[in-house]
PLY file of the C-alpha trace (Angstrom):
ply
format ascii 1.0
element vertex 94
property float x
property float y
property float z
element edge 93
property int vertex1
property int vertex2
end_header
-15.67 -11.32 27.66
-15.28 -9.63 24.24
-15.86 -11.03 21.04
-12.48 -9.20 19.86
-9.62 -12.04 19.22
-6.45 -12.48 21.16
-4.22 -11.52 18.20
-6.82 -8.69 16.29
-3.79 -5.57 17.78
-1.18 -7.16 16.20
-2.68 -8.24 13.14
-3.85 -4.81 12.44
-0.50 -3.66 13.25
1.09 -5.75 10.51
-1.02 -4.91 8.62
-0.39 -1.28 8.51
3.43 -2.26 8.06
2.74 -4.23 5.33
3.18 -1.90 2.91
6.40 -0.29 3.90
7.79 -4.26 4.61
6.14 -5.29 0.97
8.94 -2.04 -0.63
11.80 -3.08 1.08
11.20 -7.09 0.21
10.12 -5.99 -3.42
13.45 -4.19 -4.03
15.45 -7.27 -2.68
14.26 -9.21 -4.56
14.68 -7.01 -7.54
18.45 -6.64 -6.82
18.63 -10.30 -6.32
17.39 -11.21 -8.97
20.07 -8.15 -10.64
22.75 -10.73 -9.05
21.36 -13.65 -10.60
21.17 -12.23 -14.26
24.83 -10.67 -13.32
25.91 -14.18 -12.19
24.32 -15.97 -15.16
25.33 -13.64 -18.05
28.52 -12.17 -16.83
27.05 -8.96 -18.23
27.22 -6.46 -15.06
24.55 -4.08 -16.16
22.03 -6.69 -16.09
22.13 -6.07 -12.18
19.96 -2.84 -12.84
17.47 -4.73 -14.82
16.59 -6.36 -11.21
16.96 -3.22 -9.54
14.61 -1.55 -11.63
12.35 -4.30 -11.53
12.57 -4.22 -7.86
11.47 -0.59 -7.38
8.80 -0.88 -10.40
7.38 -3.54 -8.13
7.89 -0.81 -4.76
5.79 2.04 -6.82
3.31 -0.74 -8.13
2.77 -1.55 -4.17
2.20 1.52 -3.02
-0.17 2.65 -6.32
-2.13 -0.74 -4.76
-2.32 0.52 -1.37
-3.06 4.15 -2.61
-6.17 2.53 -4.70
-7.43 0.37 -1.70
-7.42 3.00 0.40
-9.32 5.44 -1.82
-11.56 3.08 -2.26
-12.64 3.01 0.81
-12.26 6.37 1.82
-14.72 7.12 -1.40
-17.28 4.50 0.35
-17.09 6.33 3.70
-17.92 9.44 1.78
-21.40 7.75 0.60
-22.26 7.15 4.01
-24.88 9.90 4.89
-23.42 10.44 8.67
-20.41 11.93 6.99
-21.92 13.51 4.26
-21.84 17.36 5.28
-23.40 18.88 2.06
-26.79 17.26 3.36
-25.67 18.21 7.23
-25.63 22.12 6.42
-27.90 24.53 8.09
-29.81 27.28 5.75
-28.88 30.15 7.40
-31.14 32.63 5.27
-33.50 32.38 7.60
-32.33 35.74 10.04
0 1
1 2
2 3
3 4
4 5
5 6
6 7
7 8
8 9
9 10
10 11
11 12
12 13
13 14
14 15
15 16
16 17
17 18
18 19
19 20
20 21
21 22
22 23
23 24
24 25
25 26
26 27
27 28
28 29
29 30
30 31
31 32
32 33
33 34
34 35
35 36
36 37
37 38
38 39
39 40
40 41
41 42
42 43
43 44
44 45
45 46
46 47
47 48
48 49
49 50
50 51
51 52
52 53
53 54
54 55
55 56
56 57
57 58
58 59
59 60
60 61
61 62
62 63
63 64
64 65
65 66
66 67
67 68
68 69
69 70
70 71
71 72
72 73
73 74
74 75
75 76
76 77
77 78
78 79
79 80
80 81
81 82
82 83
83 84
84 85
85 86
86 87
87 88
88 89
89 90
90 91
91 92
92 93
């Protein structure tokens, strides 16, 4: 048997949807909460306050994913296996 769970495929697929399902809920909820300031004040350009907050909160996802992933990227790079500065051959040898 292998120590891998049942579910471990599909929750690394979500995960690597996450991010685009995290932009398409953060501008919905932007736009509805646009409707609800719309609704409440009467004032209709107080929808694109929610719409902008929506997509400020889309970029702000996806500078959070950028960051993670750097992150780790930049920790693979410390790793000496991958490290091909120390890996080169001095050729002056011939």
């Amino acid at each position: 048997m292998s120590d891998e769970p049942k579910l471990k495929k599909i929750v690394d697929g979500a995960d690597s949807l996450s991010l685009g399902i995290s932009m398409v809920v953060a501008v919905l909820i932007g736009v509805g909460i646009g409707i609800g300031l719309k609704k409440l004040t009467g004032v209709s350009w107080t929808l694109w306050i929610g719409v902008f907050i929506g997509i400020s909160s889309a970029i702000l996802n996806v500078y959070k994913a950028y960051i993670k992933q750097k992150a780790s990227l930049d920790e693979l790079a410390k790793d000496p296996r991958y490290n091909y500065k120390n890996n080169q051959i001095d050729d002056d040898d011939d």
